[in-house]
N, C-alpha and C positions, 0 to 999 in steps of 0.2 A: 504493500500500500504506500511508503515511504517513497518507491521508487516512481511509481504511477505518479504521486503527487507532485514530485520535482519533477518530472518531465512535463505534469501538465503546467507549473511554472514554469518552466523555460518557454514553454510557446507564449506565456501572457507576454513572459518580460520581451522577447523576439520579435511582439507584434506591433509596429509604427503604430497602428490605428492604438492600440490602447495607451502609446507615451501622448499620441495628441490628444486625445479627450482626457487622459490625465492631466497633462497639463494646463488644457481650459478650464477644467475644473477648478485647479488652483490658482489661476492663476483670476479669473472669474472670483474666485472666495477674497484675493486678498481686493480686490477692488472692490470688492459689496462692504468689507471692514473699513478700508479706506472711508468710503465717503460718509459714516457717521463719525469718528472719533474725533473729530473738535466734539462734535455736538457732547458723547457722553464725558469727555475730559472736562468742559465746562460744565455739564451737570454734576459730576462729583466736586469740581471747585467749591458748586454753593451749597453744599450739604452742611444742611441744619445742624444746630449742635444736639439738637433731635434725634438726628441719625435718619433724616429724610431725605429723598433726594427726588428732584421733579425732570426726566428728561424730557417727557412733554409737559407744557406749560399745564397746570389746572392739574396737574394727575401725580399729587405727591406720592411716593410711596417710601417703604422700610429700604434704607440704601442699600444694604447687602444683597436684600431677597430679589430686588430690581437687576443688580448688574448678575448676578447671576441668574437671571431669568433670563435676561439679553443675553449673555453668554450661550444658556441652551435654545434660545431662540434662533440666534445667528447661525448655530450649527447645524440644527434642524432646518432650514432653509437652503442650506447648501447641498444638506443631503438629498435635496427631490431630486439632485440633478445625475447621482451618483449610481440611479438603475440602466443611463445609457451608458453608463462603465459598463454592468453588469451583462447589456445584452451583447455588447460590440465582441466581448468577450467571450459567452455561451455562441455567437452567430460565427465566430471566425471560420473553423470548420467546415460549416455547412457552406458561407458562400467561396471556401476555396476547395469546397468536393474534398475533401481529406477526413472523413470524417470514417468511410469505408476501411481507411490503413492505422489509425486509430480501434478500430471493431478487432482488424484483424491483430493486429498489436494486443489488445487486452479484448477477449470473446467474451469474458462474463462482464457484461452489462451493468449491471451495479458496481459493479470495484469499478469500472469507468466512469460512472456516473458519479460516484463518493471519492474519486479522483478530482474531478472537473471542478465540482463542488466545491471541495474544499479548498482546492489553489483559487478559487477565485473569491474563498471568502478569509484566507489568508493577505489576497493583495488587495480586498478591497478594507480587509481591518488597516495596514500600512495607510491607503490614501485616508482611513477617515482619521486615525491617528492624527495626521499629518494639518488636518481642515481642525481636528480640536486645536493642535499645537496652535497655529494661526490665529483660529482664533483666541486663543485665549494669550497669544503676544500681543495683539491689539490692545485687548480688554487690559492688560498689563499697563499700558501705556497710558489708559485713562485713569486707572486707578492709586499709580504710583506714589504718588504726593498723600496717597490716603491710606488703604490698605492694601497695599500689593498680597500681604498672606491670605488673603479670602482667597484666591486664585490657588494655591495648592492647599484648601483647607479641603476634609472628607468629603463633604458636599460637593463642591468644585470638580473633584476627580469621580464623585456617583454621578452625576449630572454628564460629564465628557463619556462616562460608562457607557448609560442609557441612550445617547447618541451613537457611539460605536456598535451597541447591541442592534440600533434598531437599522443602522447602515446595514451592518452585515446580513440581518435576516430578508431585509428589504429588496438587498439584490440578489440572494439565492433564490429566492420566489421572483425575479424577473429573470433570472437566470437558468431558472426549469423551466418558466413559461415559453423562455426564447427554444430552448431546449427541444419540448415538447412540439413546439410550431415550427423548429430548424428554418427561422427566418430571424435577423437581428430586430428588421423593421417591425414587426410584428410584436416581439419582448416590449420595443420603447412604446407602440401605441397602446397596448396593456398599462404598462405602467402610469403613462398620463394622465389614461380614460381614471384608473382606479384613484390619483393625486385629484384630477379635479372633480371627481363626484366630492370626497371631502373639502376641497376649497373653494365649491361652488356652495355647500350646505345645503345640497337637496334633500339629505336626511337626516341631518343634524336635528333640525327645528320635528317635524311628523313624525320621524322612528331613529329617536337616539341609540335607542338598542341593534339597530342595524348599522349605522353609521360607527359605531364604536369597531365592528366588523371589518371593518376598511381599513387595509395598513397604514395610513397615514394617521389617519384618525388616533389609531394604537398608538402611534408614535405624538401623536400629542398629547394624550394621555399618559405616558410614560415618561414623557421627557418633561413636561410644563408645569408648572405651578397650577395647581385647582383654586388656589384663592384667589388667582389674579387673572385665570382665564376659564370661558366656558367649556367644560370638558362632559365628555357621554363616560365617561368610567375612570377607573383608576390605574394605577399604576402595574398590576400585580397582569390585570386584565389586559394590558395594553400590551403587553409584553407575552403572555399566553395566543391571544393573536396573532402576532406578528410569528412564534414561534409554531403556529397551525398552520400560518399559509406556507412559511417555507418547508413545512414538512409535507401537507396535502400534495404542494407544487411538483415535489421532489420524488414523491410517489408518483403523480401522475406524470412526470420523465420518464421515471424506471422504467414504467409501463410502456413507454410509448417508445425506447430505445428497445425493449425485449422483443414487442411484436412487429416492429419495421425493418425491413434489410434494411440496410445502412446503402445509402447514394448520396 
């Protein structure tokens, strides 16, 4: 399995297509950082001796709980964009046909499949590392003059956790989906359709119960503050989600790799 797995890294690291949508990515996150840090370096300037801080005007809140909400905000933000890593990835294969000398390479379909998987949720833990690191050198930057150790306090580093948990599982289930459909293009319009039924709120408001359902959804629930934002569930639930679709997903691969020749 050790071997299977390092050979299916090599082909990530190998493939141009995944250093350039990696590097949009990051390069994409530090310019979304960029353009607010006056804004929150001035909102920690005028923090209350209260311990409030207002980075919109009208909307005091508790300073710490604030910038570490924007912390896992900004992370989670960056992450919707992180399942067309995922499919560019699962799709390489199929649209260079190699996906037959791979079969022949490893026949039993699971150990290929728990190969694929997991080199791709190895490089996608590195890129979301990578997007926590960022952001939170930003965040560093606004808070220095105040409390730079909030930033490596426990909370700080569960908060960068529940981002990485929910990157990873977020693109293993766009990555069976591509899998299952051996199209890249198909993984990314999956992933969007499922991102904007949650950030359109078509079921947020009539069936929170189903909207909780939604990976995205999980991932706000898992990652955000419930005091400070409207959430369909908790934490424990958001994260049990997100870990049903990449398993469903992943089954429905196995499946769909066992019964198809490989072309």
């Amino acid at each position: 399995m050790r071997a299977a797995t390092r050979a299916e890294l090599t082909k990530i690291y190998t493939l141009p297509s995944v250093w350039i949508v990696t590097g949009v990515i990051l390069a994409l996150h530090v310019l979304v950082q960029f353009q607010p840090a006056q804004l929150f370096a001035d909102a920690v300037a005028n923090i209350t001796p209260e311990g409030t801080i207002e980075v919109f005007a009208g909307e005091p809140q508790p300073a710490a709980e604030a910038i570490l909400g924007l912390l896992a905000g900004g992370t989670l933000q960056m992450g919707l964009f992180l399942p067309v890593l995922a499919a560019v990835i699962a799709g390489q294969e199929f649209r260079s046909q190699q996906i037959g000398l791979t079969v022949l390479a490893m026949p039993r379909t699971v150990r290929m499949l728990a190969a694929k998987l997991l080199a791709t949720a190895l490089y996608v833990l590195v890129v979301a590392i990578l997007i926590a690191g960022i952001g939170t050198a930003f965040m560093y930057g606004a808070v220095d003059a105040w409390n730079p150790g909030m930033l490596l306090s426990g909370e700080a580093f569960l908060g960068q956790a529940r981002f990485i948990a929910f990157a990873v599982l977020f693109c293993l289930t766009v990555s069976a989906v591509t899998i299952v459909a051996r199209n890249t293009l198909t993984g990314v319009i999956v992933a969007v359709a499922l991102i904007a039924v949650t950030m359109s709120q078509v079921l947020a408001g009539p069936a929170p119960h189903l909207d909780a359902l939604l990976p995205l959804s999980a991932a706000r629930n898992l990652m955000l503050d419930p005091g400070v934002n409207d959430l369909t569930a908790g934490r424990e639930h958001g994260l049990l989600v997100l870990v049903g679709w990449a398993a469903v997903t992943a089954g429905a691969a196995a499946i769909t790799l066992s019964k198809r020749d490989a072309r």
